[in-house]
C-alpha positions in Angstrom: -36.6 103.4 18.5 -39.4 101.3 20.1 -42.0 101.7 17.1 -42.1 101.2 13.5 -42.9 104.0 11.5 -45.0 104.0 8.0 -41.9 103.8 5.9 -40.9 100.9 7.9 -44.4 99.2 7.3 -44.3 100.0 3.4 -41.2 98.0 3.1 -42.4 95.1 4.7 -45.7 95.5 2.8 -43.2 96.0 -0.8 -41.1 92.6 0.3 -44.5 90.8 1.0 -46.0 91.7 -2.1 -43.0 90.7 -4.0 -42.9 87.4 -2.2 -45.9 86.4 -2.8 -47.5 88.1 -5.2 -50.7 90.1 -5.6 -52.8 86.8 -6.8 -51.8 84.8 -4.0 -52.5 87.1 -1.7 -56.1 87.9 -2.8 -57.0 84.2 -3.2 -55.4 83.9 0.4 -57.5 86.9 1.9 -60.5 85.5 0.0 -59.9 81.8 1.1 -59.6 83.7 5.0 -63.0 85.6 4.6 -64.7 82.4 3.3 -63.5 80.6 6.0 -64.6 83.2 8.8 -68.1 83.6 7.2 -68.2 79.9 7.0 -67.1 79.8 10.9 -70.0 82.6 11.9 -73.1 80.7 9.8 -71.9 77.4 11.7 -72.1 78.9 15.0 -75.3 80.5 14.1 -76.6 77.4 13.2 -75.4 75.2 15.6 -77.0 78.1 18.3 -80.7 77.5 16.0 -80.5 74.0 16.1 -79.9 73.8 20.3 -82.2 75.9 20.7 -85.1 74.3 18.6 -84.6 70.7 19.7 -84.4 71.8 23.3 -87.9 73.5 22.6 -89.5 70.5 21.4 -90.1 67.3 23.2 -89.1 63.8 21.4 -91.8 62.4 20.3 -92.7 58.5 19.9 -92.6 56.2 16.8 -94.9 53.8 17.2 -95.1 50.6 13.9 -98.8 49.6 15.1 -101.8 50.6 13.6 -103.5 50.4 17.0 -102.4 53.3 19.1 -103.8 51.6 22.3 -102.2 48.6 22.3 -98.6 48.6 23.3 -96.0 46.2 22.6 -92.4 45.1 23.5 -89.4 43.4 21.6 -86.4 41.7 23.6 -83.9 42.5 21.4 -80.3 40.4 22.8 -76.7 42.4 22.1 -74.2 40.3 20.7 -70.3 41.9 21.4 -68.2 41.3 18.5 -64.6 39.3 19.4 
């Protein structure tokens, strides 16, 4: 009384079927499996990318031909009202 048994999942498998329809229900397990591999390759690379930028160190950009001499710019912030 506390389980189903295999006829009981057959039917519910049968009205499901009918319901939906076989096409539906293999664009829906498709859409599900793209969506899980889709899922894994964005955790993969989000795991490659932490990794790699924590490796290297930021390097500077420097607009001077002259290496040695160094230069600053004031620049003022203006808040928008």
């Amino acid at each position: 009384m506390g389980s189903f048994s295999i006829w009981h999942w057959l039917i519910v498998l049968l009205i499901v079927v009918m319901v939906f329809g076989t096409k539906k229900l293999k664009n829906m397990g498709s859409d599900l499996g793209g969506a899980v591999k889709g899922f894994k390759d964005g955790m993969k690379d989000g795991t490659a990318s932490g990794d790699d930028k924590a490796a290297e160190p930021p390097s500077q950009v420097s607009n001077s031909g002259k290496p040695s001499e160094k230069t600053t710019i004031d620049v003022e912030a203006k808040q928008k009202s």
